[in-house]
C-alpha beads as a LAMMPS data file, in Angstrom:
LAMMPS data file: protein, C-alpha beads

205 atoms
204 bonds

1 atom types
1 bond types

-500.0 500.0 xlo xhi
-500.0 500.0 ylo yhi
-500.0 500.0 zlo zhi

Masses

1 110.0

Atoms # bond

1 1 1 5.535 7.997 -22.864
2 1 1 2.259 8.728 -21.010
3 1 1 1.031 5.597 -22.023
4 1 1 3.794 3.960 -20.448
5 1 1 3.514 6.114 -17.507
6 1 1 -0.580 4.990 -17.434
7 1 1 0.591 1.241 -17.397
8 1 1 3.056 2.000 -14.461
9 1 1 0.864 3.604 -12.589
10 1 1 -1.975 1.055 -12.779
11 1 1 0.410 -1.938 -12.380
12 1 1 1.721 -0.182 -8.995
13 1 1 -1.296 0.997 -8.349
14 1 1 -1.751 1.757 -4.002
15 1 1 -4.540 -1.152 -4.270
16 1 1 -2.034 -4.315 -4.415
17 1 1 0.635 -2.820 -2.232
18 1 1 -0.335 -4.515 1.319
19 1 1 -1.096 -7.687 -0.307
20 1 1 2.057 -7.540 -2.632
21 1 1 4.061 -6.418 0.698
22 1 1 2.641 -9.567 2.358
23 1 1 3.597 -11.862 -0.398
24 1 1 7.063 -10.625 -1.174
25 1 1 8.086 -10.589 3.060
26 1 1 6.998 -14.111 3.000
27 1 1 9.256 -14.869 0.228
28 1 1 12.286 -13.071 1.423
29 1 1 11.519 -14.882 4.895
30 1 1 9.117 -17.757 4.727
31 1 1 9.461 -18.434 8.546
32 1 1 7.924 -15.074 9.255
33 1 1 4.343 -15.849 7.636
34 1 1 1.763 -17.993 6.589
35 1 1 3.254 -19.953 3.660
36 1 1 1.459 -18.174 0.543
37 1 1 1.582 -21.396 -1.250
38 1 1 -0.543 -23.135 1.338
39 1 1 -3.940 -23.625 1.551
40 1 1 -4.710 -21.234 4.774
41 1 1 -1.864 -18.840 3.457
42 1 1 -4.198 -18.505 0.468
43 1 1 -7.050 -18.008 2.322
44 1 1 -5.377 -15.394 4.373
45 1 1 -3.761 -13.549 1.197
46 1 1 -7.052 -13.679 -0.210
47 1 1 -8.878 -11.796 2.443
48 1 1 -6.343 -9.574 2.602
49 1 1 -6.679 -8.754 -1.094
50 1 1 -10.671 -8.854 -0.800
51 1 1 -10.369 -6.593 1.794
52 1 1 -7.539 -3.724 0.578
53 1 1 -7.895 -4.249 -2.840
54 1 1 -10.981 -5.746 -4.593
55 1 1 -13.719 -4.376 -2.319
56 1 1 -11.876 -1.049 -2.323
57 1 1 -12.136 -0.727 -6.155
58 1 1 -15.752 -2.271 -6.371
59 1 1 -16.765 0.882 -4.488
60 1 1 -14.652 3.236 -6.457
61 1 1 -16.439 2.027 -9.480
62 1 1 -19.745 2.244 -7.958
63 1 1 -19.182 5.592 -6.889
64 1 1 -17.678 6.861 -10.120
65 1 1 -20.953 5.079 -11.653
66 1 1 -23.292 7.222 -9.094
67 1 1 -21.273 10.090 -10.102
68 1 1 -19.623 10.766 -6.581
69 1 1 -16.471 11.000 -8.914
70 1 1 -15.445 12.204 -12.171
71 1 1 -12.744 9.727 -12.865
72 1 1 -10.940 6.471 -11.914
73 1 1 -7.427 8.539 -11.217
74 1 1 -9.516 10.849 -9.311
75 1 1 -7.921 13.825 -10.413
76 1 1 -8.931 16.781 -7.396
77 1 1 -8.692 16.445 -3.772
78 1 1 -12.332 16.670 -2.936
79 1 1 -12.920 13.150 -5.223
80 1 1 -10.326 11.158 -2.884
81 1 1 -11.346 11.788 0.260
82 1 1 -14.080 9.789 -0.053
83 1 1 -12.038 6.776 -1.315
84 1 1 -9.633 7.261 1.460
85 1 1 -12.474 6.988 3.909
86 1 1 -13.719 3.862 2.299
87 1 1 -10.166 2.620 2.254
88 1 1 -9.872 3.172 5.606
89 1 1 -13.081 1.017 6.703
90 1 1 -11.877 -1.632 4.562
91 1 1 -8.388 -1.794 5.411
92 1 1 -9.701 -1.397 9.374
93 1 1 -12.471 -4.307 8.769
94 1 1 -9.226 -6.207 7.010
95 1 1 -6.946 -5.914 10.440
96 1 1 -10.165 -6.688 12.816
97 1 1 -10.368 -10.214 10.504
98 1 1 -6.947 -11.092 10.655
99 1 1 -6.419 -10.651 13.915
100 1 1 -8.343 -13.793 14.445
101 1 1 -6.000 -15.950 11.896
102 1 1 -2.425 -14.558 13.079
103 1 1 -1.075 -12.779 16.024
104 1 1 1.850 -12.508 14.138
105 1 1 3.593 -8.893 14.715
106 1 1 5.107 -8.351 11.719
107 1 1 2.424 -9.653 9.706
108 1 1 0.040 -7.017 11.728
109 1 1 2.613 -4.493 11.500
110 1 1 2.445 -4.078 8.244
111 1 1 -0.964 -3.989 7.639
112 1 1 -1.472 -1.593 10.495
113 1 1 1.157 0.830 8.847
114 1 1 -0.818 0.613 5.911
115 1 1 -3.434 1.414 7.663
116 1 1 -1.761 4.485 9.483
117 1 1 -0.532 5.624 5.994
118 1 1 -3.747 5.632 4.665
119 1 1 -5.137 7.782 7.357
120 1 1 -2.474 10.356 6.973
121 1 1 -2.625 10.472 3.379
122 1 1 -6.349 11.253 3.972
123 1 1 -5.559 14.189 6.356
124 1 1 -2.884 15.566 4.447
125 1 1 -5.064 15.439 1.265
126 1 1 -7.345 17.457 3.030
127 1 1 -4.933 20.653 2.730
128 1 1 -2.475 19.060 0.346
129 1 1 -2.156 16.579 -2.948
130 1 1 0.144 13.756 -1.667
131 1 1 1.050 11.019 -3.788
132 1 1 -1.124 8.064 -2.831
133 1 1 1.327 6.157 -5.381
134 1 1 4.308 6.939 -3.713
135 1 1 2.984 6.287 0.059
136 1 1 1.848 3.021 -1.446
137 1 1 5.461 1.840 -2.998
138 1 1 7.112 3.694 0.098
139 1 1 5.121 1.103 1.934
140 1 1 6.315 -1.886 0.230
141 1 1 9.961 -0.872 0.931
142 1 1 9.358 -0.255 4.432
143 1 1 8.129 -3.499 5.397
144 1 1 10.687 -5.211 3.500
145 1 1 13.131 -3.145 5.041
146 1 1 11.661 -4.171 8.424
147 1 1 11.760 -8.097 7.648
148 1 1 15.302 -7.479 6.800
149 1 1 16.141 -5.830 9.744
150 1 1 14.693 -8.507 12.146
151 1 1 15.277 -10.840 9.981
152 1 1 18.908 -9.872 9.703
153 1 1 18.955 -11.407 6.166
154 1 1 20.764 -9.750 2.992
155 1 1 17.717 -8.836 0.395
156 1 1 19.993 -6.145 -1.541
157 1 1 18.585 -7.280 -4.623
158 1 1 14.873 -7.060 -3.939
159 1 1 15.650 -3.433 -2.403
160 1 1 17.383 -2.695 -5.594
161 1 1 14.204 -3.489 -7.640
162 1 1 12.292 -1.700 -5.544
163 1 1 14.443 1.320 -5.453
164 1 1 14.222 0.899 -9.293
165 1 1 10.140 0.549 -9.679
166 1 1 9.514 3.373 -7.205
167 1 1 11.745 5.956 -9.218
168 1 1 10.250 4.859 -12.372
169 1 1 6.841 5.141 -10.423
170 1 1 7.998 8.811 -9.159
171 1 1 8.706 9.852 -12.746
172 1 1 5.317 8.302 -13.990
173 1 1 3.281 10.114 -11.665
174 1 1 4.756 13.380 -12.666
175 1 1 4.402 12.866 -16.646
176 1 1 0.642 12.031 -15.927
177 1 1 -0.559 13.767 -13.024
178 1 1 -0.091 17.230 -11.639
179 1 1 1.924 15.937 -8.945
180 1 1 4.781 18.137 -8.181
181 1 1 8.110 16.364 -6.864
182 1 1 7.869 17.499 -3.300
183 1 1 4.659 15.612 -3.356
184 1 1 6.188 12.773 -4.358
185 1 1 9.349 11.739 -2.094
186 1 1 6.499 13.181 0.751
187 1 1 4.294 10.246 -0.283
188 1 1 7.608 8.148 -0.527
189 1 1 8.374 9.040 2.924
190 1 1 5.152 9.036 4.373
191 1 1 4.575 5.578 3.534
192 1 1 7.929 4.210 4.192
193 1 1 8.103 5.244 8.019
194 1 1 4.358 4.203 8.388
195 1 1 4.520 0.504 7.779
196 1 1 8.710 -0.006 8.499
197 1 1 7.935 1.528 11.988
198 1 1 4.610 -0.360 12.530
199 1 1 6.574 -3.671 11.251
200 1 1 9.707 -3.655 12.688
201 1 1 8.086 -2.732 15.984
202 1 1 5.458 -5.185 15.965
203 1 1 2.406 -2.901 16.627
204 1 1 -0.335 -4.469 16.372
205 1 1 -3.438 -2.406 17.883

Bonds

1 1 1 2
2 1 2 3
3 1 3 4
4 1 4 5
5 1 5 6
6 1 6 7
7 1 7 8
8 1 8 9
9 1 9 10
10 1 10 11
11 1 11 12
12 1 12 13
13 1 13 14
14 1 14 15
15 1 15 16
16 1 16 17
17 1 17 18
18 1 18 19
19 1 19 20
20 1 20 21
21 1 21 22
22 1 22 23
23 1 23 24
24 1 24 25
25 1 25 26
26 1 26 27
27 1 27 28
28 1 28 29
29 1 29 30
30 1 30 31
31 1 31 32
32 1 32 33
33 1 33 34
34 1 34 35
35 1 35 36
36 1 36 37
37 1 37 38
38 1 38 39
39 1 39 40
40 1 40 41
41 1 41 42
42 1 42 43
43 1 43 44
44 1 44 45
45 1 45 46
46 1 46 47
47 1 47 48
48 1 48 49
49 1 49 50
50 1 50 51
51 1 51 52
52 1 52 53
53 1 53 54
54 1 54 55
55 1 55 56
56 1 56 57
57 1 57 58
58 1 58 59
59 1 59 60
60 1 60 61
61 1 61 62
62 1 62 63
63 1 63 64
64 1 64 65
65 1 65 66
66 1 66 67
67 1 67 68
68 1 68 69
69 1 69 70
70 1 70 71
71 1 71 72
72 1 72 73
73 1 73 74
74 1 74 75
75 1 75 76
76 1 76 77
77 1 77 78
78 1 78 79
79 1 79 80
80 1 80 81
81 1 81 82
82 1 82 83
83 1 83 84
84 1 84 85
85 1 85 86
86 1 86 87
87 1 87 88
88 1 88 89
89 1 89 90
90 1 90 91
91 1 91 92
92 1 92 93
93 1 93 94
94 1 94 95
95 1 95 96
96 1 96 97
97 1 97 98
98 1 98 99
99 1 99 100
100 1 100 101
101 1 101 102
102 1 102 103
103 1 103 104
104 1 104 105
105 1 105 106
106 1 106 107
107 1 107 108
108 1 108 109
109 1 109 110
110 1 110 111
111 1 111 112
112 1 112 113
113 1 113 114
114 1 114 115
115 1 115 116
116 1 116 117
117 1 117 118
118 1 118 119
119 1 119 120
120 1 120 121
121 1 121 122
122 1 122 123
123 1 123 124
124 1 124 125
125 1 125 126
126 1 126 127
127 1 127 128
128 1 128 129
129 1 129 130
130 1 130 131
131 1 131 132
132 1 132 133
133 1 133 134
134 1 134 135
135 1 135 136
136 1 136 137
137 1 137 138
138 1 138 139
139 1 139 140
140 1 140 141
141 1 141 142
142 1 142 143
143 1 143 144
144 1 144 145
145 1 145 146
146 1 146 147
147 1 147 148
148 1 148 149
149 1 149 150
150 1 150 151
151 1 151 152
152 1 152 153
153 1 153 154
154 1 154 155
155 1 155 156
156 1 156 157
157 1 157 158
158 1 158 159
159 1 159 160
160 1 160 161
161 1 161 162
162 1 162 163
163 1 163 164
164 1 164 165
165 1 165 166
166 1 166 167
167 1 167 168
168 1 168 169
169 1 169 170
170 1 170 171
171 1 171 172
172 1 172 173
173 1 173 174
174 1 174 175
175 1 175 176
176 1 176 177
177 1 177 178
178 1 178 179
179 1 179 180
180 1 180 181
181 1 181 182
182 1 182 183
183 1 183 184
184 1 184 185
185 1 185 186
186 1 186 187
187 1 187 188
188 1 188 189
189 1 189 190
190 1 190 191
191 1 191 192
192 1 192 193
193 1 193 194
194 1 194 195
195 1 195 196
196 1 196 197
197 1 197 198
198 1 198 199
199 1 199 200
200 1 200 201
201 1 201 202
202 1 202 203
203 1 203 204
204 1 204 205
């Protein structure tokens, strides 16, 4: 079970939620985005992933190589705010950068509310063990929440995955962490009204 609960975890892991969010709003509405099968929507996923993802976990390694933390699930509070920070900058550098591809709101929105989500996740850690999981997943459902909303399209299925994947995240999180439930539908929550409010009302700086 905790193996299963490891895999979960690291295939939902926070790191591929704004580029996953990205890729799955574009599907449910194509219109809304750069086409992800194009050449520049490509390019633009791929900075987007450079930027929120790889470069992200490059420094995570290099810091749990240095020894600025213990482990790759960074298991205290003092050994993720640091990562948050460095999340922060990178996910800050990402929506400078894009900003000069797309003025698209929704696009912006959403990473933006990641963004925001981060941020709070960092100052809530600072007192308080959020789940970084759940804000990430809550995320993803948020901004496909928002596309559907201005989209006014019918994604019932893809919300019912979701729903599905973050509950079977929520339950993985407890088995292998020492996440207690009210830190999980906080992180849920959190993340959810970050990036569905920054999407759906096209904030953008």
């Amino acid at each position: 079970m905790r193996l299963l609960a490891n895999a979960l975890s690291m295939l939902l892991h926070p790191l591929w939620m704004t580029t996953g969010a990205l890729v799955l709003c574009s599907r449910i509405d194509p219109f809304m985005f750069l086409d992800p099968g194009s050449q520049a929507g490509l390019i633009f996923l791929g900075l987007v992933f450079l930027m929120t993802a790889l470069f992200p976990l490059v420094s995570t390694l290099l810091m749990r190589r240095s020894g600025l933390v213990s482990d790759l699930t960074l298991p205290t509070r003092s050994e993720r705010i640091p990562v948050y920070i460095i999340g922060l900058l990178y996910h800050g550098m990402c929506w400078y950068l894009i900003r000069r591809i797309t003025d698209h709101p929704v696009t912006l929105g959403i990473v933006i509310g990641a963004f925001i989500t981060l941020l709070l996740v960092l100052l809530i850690t600072l007192y308080w063990k959020i789940s970084a999981h759940m804000a990430g997943i809550g995320g993803l459902i948020g901004a496909v929440v928002a596309v559907m909303v201005l989209d006014g399209g019918e994604v019932t299925l893809a919300l019912s995955g979701l729903f599905v994947l973050a509950g079977a995240l929520g339950t993985a999180r407890l088995i292998v962490s020492d996440h207690t439930p009210a830190q999980v539908y906080t992180g849920t929550l959190l993340g959810f009204v970050c990036v569905f409010a920054s999407a759906a009302s096209g904030i953008t700086t």
